[in-house]
LODRENVEX-224348 format. One record per residue (C-alpha): x, y, z; residue in one letter; chain. Coordinates in nm, 3 decimals. Last residue first. Example, Ala and Ser with C-alpha at 12.3 -4.5 7.8 and 13.67 -1.06 7.14 Angstrom:
REM residues 2
node X:1.367&Y:-0.106&Z:0.714&code:s&unit:A;
node X:1.230&Y:-0.450&Z:0.780&code:a&unit:A;
REM end
This chain:
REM residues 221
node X:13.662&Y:7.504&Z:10.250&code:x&unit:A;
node X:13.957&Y:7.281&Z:10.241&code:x&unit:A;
node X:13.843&Y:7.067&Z:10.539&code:x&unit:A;
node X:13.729&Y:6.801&Z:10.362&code:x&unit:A;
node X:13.959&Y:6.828&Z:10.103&code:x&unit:A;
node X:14.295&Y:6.839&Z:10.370&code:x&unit:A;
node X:14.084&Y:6.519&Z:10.568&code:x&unit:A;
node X:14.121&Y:6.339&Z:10.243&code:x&unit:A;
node X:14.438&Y:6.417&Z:10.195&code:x&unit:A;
node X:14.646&Y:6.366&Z:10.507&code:x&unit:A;
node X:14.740&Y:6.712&Z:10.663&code:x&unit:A;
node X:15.098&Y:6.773&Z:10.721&code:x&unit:A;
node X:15.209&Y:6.969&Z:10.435&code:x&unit:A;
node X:15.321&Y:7.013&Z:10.044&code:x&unit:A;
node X:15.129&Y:7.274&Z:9.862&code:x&unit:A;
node X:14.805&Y:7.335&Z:9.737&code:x&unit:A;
node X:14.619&Y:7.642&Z:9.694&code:x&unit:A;
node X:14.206&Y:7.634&Z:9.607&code:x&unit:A;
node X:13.972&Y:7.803&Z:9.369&code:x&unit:A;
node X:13.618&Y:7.668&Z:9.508&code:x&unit:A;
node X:13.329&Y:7.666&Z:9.258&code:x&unit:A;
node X:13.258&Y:7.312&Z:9.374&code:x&unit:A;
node X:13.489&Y:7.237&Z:9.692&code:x&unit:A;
node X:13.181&Y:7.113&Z:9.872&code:x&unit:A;
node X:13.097&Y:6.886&Z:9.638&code:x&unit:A;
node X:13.414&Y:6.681&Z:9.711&code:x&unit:A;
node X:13.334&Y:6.371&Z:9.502&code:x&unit:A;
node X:13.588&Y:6.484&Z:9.243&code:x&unit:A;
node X:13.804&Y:6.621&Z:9.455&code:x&unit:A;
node X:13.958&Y:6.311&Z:9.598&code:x&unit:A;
node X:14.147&Y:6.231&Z:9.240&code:x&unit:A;
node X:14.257&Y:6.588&Z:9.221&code:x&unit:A;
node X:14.419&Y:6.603&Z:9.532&code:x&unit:A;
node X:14.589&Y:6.265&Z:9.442&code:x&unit:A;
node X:14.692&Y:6.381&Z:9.093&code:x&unit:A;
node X:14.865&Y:6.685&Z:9.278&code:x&unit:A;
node X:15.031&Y:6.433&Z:9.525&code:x&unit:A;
node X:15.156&Y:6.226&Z:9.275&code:x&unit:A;
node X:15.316&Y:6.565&Z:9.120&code:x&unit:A;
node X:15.510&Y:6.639&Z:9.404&code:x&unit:A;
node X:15.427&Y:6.950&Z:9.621&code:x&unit:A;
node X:15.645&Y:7.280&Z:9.646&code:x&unit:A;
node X:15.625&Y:7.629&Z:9.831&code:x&unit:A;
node X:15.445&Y:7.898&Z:9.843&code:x&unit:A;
node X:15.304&Y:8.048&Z:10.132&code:x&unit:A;
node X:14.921&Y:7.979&Z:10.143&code:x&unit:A;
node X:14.635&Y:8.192&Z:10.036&code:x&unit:A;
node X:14.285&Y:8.150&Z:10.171&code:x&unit:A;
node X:14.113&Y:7.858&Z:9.967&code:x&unit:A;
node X:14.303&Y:7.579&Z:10.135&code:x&unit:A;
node X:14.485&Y:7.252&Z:10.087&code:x&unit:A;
node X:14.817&Y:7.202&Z:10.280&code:x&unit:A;
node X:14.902&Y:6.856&Z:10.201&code:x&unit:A;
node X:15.041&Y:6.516&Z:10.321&code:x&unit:A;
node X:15.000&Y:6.179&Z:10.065&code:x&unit:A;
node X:15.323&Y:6.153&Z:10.083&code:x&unit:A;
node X:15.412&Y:6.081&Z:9.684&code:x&unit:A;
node X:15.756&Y:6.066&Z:9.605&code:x&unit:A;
node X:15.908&Y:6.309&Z:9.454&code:x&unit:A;
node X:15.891&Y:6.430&Z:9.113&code:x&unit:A;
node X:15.819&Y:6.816&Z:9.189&code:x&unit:A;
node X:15.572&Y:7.095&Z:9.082&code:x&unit:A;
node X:15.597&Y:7.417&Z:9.254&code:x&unit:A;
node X:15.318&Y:7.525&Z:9.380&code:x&unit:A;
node X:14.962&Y:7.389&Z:9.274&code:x&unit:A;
node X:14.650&Y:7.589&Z:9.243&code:x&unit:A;
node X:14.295&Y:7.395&Z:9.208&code:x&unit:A;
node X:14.004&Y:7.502&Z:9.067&code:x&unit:A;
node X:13.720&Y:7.305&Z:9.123&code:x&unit:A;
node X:13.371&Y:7.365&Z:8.854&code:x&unit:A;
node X:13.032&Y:7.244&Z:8.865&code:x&unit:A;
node X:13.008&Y:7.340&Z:8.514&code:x&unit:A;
node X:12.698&Y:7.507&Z:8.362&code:x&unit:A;
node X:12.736&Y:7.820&Z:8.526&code:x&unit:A;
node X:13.026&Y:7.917&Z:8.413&code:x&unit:A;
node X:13.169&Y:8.262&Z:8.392&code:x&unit:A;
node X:13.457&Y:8.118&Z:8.678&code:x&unit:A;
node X:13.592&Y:7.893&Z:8.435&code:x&unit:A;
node X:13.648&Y:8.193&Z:8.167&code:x&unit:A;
node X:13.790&Y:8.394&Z:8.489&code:x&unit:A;
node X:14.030&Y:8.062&Z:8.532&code:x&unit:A;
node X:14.135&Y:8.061&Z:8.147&code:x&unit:A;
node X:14.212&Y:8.397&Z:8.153&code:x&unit:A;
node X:14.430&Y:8.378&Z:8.476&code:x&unit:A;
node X:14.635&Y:8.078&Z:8.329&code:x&unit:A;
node X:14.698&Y:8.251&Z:7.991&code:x&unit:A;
node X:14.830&Y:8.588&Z:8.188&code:x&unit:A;
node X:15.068&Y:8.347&Z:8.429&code:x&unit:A;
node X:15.187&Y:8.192&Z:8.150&code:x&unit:A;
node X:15.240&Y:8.474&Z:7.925&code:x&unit:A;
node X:15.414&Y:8.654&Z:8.214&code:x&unit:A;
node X:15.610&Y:8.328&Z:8.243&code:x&unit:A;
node X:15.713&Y:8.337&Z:7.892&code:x&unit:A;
node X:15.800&Y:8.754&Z:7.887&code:x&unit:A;
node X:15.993&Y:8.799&Z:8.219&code:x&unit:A;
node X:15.878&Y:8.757&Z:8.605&code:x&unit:A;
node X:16.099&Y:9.007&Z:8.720&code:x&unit:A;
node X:15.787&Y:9.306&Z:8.731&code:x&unit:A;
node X:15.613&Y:9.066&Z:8.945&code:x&unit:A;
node X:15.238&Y:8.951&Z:8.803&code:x&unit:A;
node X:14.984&Y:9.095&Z:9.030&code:x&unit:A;
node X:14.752&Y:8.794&Z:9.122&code:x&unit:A;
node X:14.511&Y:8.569&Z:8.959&code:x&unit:A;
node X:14.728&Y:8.285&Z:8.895&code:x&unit:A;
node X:15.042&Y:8.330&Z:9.102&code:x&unit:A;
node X:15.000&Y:7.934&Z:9.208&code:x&unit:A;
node X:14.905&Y:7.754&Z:8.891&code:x&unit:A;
node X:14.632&Y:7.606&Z:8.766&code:x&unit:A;
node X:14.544&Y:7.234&Z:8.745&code:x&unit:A;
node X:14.145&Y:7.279&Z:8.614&code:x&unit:A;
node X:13.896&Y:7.087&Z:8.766&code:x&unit:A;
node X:13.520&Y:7.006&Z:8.582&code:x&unit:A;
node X:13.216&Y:6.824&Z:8.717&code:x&unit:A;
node X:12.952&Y:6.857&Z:8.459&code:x&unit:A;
node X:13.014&Y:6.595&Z:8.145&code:x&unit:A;
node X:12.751&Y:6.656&Z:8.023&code:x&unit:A;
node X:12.869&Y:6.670&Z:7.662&code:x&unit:A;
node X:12.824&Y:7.043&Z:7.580&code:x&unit:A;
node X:12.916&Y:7.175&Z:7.899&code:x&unit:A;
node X:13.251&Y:6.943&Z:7.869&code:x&unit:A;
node X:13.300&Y:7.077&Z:7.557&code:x&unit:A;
node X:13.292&Y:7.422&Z:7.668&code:x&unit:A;
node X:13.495&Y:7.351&Z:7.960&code:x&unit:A;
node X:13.769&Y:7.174&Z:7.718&code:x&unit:A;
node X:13.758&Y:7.488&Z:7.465&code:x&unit:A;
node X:13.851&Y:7.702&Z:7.793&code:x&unit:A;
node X:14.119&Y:7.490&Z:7.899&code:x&unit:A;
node X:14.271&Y:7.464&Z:7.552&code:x&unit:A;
node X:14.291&Y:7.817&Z:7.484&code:x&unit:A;
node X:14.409&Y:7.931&Z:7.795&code:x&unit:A;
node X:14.697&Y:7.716&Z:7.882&code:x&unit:A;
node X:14.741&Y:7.551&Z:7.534&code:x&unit:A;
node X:14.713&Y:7.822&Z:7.273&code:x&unit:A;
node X:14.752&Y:8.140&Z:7.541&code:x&unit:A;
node X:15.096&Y:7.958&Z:7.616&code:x&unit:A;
node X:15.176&Y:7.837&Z:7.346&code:x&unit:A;
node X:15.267&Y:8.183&Z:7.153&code:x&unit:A;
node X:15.454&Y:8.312&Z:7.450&code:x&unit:A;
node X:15.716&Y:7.992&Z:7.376&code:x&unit:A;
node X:15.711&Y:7.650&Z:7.458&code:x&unit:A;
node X:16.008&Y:7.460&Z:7.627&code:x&unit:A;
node X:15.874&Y:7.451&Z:7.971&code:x&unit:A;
node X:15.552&Y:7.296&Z:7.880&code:x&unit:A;
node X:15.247&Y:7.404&Z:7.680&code:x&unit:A;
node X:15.016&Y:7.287&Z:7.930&code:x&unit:A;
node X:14.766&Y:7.013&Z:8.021&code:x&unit:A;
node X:14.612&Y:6.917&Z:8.345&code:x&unit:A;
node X:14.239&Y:6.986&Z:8.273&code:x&unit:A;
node X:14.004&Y:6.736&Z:8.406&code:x&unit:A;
node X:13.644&Y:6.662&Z:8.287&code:x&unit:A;
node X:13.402&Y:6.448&Z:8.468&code:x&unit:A;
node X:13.055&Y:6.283&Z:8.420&code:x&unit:A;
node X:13.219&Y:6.095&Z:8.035&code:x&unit:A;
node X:12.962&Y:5.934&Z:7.839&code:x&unit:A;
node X:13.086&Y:6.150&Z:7.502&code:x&unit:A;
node X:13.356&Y:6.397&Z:7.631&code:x&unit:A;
node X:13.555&Y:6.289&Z:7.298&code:x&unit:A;
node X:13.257&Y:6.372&Z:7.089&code:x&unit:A;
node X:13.240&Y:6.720&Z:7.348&code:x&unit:A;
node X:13.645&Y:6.792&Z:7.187&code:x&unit:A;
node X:13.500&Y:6.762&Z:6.822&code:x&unit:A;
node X:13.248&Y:6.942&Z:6.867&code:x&unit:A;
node X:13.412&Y:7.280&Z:7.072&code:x&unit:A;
node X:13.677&Y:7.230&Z:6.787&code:x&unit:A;
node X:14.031&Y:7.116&Z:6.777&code:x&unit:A;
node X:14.349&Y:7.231&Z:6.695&code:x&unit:A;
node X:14.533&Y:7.350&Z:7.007&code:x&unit:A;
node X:14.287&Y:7.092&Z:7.179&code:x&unit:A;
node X:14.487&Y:6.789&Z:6.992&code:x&unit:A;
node X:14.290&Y:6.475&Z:6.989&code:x&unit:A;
node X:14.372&Y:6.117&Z:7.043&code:x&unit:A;
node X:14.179&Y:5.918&Z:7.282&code:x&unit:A;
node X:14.348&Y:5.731&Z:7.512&code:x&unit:A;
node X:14.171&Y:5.474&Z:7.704&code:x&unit:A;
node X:14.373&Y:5.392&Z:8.097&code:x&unit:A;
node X:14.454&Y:5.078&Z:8.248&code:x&unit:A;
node X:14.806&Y:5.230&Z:8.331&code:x&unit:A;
node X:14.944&Y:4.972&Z:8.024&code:x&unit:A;
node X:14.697&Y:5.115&Z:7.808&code:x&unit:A;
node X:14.820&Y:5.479&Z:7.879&code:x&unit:A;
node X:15.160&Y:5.368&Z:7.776&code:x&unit:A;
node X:15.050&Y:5.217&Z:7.446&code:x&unit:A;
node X:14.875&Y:5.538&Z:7.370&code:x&unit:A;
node X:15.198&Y:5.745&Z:7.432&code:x&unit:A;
node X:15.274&Y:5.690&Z:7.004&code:x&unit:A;
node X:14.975&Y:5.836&Z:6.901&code:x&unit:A;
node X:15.061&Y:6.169&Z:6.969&code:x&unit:A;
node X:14.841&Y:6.460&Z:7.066&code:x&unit:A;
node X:14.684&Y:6.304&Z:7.400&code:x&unit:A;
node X:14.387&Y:6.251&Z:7.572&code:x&unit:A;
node X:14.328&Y:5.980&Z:7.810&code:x&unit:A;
node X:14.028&Y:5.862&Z:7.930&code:x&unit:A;
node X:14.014&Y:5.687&Z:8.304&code:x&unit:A;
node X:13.740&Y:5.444&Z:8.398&code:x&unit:A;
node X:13.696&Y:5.468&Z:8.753&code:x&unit:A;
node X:13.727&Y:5.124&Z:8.969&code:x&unit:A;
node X:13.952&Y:5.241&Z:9.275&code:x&unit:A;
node X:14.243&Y:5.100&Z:9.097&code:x&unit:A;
node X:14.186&Y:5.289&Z:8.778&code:x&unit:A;
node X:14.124&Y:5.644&Z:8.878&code:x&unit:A;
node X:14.504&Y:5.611&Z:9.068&code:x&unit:A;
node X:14.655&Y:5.535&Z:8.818&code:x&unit:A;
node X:14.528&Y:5.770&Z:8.579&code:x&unit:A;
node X:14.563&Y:6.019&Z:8.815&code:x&unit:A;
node X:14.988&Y:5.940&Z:8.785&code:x&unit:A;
node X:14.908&Y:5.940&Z:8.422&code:x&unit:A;
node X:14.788&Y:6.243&Z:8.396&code:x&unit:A;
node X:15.020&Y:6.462&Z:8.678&code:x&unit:A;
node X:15.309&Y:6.324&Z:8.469&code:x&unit:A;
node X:15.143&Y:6.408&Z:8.171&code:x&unit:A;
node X:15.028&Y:6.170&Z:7.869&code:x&unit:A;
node X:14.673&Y:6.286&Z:7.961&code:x&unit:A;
node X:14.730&Y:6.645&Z:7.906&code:x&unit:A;
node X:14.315&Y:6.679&Z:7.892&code:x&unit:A;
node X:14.210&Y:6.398&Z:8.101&code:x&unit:A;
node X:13.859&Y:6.233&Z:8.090&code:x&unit:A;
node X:13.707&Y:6.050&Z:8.402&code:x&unit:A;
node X:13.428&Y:5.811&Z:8.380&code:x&unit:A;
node X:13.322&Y:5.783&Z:8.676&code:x&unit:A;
node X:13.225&Y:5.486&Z:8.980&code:x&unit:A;
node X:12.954&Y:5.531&Z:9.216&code:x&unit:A;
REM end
């Protein structure tokens, strides 16, 4: 059966790599971004963009956006130039006014890109923005994790990269050593998830490895 997919931070790398990938196996992918100016390149992906900014936005206006949509991803963030401020606005704040709109529209099966260190002691070293970061992207996972109105995948990348894609993983809900995985890899995990009912209410770690996708998902829990 084919989706409807809707993509918070959908002028992304991670976005637009999904939205790819959505489109050639016959899902309609939903874009949505703050400027109007990366619509163009979401139409030439095959993608809708819908403009909306989540920092902004209410609970209404983001479910009118949800409207016909059966799945909700959050990939968006504040970005390495933001400051403490943007990180609770975007990171938390947007993810947890995106569940609630997808609650309120239907749209039931939910991931959220997190972030390896979610969740755990934040090191003394770690200084003020990624602190922040960390902080926002634990909040908006224990918001997640209050739902039961979301059939709800988290999903904890390491270190984000532009290689190429391998389509190799290390997928798992016990903790992994970090390391890195390229982005196209990320929007591939998250593209297979969707019809992975198993992983519902699963927060997993992904990193680069030697397990093919699919069989990483299927195996994941």
């Amino acid at each position: 059966m084919s989706h409807r997919v809707v993509i918070a931070g959908g002028h992304g790398q991670i976005a637009q790599h999904l939205i790819e990938l959505l489109v050639a196996r016959g899902d309609s992918a939903v874009a949505l971004i703050r400027n109007p100016s990366h619509a163009h390149d979401i139409h030439v992906l095959g993608g809708e963009a819908i403009l909306l900014d989540l920092e902004h936005s209410t609970v209404a206006d983001a479910a009118l956006a949800l409207e016909g949509a059966d799945v909700a991803v959050f990939a968006a963030g504040a970005g390495p130039g933001s400051g403490t401020a943007r990180k609770d606005t975007v990171d938390r704040g947007a993810a947890v006014l995106l569940a609630a709109a997808a609650a309120r529209a239907g749209a039931r099966r939910f991931i959220q890109i997190s972030t390896f260190g979610a969740g755990e002691p934040i090191p003394e070293d770690a200084g003020e923005v990624w602190t922040a970061y960390l902080r926002a992207k634990t909040a908006a996972e224990e918001d997640l994790r209050g739902r039961d109105d979301l059939d709800w995948t988290i999903l904890r990348p390491g270190r984000l990269t532009n290689d190429p894609p391998t389509g190799l993983v290390a997928l798992s809900a016990a903790p992994l050593p970090k390391d890195e995985v390229p982005r196209s890899d990320v929007a591939a995990v998250v593209a297979a998830l969707i019809d992975a009912p198993a992983t519902v209410r699963a927060t997993l770690m992904l990193t680069r490895g030697a397990t093919s996708i699919p069989e990483a998902v299927a195996d994941s829990v």
